[in-house]
Structure formats: C-alpha cells, structure tokens
C-alpha positions as CSV (number, residue, x, y, z in Angstrom):
1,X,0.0,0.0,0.0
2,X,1.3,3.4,-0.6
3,X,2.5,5.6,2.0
4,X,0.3,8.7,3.1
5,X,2.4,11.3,4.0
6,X,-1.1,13.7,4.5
7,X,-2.7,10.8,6.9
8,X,-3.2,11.7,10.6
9,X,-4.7,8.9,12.5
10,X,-5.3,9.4,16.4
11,X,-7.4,7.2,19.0
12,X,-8.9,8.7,22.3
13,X,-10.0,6.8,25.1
14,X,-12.1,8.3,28.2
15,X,-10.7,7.7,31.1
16,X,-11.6,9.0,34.2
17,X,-12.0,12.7,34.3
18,X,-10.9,13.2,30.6
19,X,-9.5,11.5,27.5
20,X,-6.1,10.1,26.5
21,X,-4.7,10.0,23.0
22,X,-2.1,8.3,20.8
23,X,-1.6,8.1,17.3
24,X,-2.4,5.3,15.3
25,X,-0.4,3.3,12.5
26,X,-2.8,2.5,9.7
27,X,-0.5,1.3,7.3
28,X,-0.8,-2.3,7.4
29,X,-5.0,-1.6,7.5
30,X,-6.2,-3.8,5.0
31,X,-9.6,-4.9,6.1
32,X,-12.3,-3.2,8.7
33,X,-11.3,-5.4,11.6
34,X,-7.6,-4.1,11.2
35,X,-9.1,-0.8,12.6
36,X,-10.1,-1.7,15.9
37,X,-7.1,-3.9,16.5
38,X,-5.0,-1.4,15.7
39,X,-6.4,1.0,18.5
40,X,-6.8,-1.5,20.9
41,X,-2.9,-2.4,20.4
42,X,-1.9,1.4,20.7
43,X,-4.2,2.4,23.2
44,X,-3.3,-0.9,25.4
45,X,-7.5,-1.0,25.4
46,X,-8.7,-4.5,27.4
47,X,-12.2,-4.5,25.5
48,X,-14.7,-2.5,27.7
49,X,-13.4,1.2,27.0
50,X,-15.1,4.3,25.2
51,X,-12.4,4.6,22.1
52,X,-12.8,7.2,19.7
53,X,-11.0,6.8,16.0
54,X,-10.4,10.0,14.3
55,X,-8.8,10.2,10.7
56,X,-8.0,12.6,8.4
57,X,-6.9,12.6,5.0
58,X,-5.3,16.5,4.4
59,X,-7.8,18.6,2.6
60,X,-9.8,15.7,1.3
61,X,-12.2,13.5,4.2
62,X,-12.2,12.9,7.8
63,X,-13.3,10.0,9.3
64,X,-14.5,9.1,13.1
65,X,-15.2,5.2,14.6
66,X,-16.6,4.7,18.0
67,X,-15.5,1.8,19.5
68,X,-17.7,1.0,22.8
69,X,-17.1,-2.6,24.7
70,X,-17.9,-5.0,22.8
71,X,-21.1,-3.1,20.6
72,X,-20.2,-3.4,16.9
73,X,-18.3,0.1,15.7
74,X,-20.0,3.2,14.9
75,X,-18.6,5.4,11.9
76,X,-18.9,8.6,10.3
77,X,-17.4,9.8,7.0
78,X,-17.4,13.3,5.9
79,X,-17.5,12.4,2.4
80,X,-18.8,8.9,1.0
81,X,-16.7,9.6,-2.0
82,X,-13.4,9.0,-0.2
83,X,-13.4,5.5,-1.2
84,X,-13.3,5.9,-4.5
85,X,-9.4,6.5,-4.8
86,X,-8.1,5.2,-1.6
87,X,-8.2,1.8,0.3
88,X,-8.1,3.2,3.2
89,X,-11.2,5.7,2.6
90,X,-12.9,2.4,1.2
91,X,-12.9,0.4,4.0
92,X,-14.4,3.4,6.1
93,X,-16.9,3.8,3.4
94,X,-17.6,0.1,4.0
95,X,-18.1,0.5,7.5
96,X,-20.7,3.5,7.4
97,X,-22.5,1.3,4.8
98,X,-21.9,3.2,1.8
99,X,-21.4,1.2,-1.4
100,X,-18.7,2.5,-3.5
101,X,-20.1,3.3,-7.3
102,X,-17.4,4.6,-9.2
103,X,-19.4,5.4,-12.2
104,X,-21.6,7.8,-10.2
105,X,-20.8,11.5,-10.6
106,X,-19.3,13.5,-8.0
107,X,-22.1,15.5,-6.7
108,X,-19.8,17.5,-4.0
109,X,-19.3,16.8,-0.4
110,X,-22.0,14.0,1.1
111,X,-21.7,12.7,4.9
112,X,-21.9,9.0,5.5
113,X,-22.8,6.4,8.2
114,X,-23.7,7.3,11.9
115,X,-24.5,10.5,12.4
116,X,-25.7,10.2,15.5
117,X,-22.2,8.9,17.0
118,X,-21.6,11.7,19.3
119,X,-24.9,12.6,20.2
120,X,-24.4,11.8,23.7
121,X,-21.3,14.4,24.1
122,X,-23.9,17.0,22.7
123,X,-22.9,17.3,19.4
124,X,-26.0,16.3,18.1
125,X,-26.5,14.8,14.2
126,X,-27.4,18.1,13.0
127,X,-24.1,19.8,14.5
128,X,-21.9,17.2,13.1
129,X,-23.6,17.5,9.4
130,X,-23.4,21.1,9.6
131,X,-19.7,20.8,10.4
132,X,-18.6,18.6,7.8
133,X,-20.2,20.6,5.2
134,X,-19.3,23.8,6.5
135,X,-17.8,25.5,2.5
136,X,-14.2,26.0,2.4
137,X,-13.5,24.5,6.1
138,X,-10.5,21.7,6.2
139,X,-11.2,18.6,7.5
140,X,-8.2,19.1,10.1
141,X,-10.1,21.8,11.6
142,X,-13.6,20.3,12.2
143,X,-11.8,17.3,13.8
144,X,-10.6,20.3,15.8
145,X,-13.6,21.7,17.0
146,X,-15.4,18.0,17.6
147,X,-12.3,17.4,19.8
148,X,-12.9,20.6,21.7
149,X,-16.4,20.0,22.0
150,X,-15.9,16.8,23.4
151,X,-13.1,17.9,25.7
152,X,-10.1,16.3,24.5
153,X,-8.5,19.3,22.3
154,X,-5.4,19.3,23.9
155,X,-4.5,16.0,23.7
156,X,-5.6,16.3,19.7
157,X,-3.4,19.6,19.8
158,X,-0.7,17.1,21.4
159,X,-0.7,14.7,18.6
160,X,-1.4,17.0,16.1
C-alpha cells in the first residue's frame, strides 16, 4: 500500500476525568477489523473502553469510529466519496455502509454512516452534518472543533 504522507490517524480513550490520545499506524490496514485492533494495540484497550478513532486525510475527508465494549463500531465519514481513490477511505466507506459506485458522478461533499455517533457528548446529528459541510473548512479543523467539543482538544493539539 502506498504511504500517506497527509494521513493523521489518532485514537482517544475516556478515562476517568478526561481523555487520553495516541496516534495510530494505519499502514498495514487492510480490512475493517484491522481498525479496531489497531487502536486496541496502541491504546493498550482491554475491551470495555469508550475509544474514539479520528482520521484525516489532508484537505480531502475525515473520518470518526466509536469503539464502545464490545457493541459493533460506529462510523462517520465526511464524504462517502473517499473510497473511491483510496483503500483506506474504502474500508471506512464500507463500515458506514456506503457502497462505493465509481461510475456515479461527484455531486460534491456528502456525509456517510452514523450520524448520531456523538450525540451523547452533545454534538448532536445536526451539528456534526453542519460541520462537515461547513464550505471551504478543512477537514483538520472540524476534527478540531469535535475534539474541543468533546473535551479532548489538547491531547488532539498534542498529537497533532
């Protein structure tokens, strides 16, 4: 697979009385599964934790997986487009249920999978829609403001 040198992967867990982050290797990602092992193995996770995934490919699509206990993951994709000329934007696109049509036109920027993935740190479906497909704003940033919403900017800021 080729190297990304505009890839930012981080995982989050909550721990008590905040969050603690690490970046995450994605490069030998080559099915869905591969996700959560990889943030298990870099966050040292023993199965019941709150994880949070967040991805971003530089000026293109961001991406966020929810890993709670042993629940199945929860994903959101700010564009379900980003599969179409990257593996690992298709195996996002897989798991927020999008099915990857490459002879469908571009019709700009459109969300994909759970959009209700953060509802319970109030950012509500709405809020996280608006965000993505805020004009002109880089995908870098809303993970920026998601991670201050949800209290764990400056470890983001950290890793960043």
């Amino acid at each position: 697979m080729p190297s990304r040198p505009n890839l930012f992967s981080a995982a989050f867990v909550k721990i008590d009385g905040g969050w603690s982050g690490t970046e995450v290797d994605l490069g030998d990602v080559e099915i869905a599964d591969d996700l959560g092992d990889a943030v298990q193995e870099a966050l040292g996770l023993n199965g019941d934790e709150l994880a949070l995934l967040c991805v971003e490919i530089e000026d293109e699509w961001f991406a966020i997986v929810r890993y709670d206990g042993d629940a199945d993951p929860r994903v959101f994709l700010s564009d379900e487009h980003a599969g179409l000329n990257d593996h690992l934007g298709e195996i996002f696109a897989e798991l927020a249920g999008v099915v990857v049509d490459k002879d469908t036109p571009d019709l700009g920027v459109r969300p994909a999978g759970d959009f209700n993935l953060l509802a319970d740190f109030s950012l509500s479906a709405e809020e996280l829609l608006e965000l993505s497909m805020e004009e002109g704003v880089l995908p870098a940033d809303i993970l920026s403001v998601i991670a201050e919403r949800l209290s764990f900017a400056d470890e983001f800021d950290r890793l960043r």
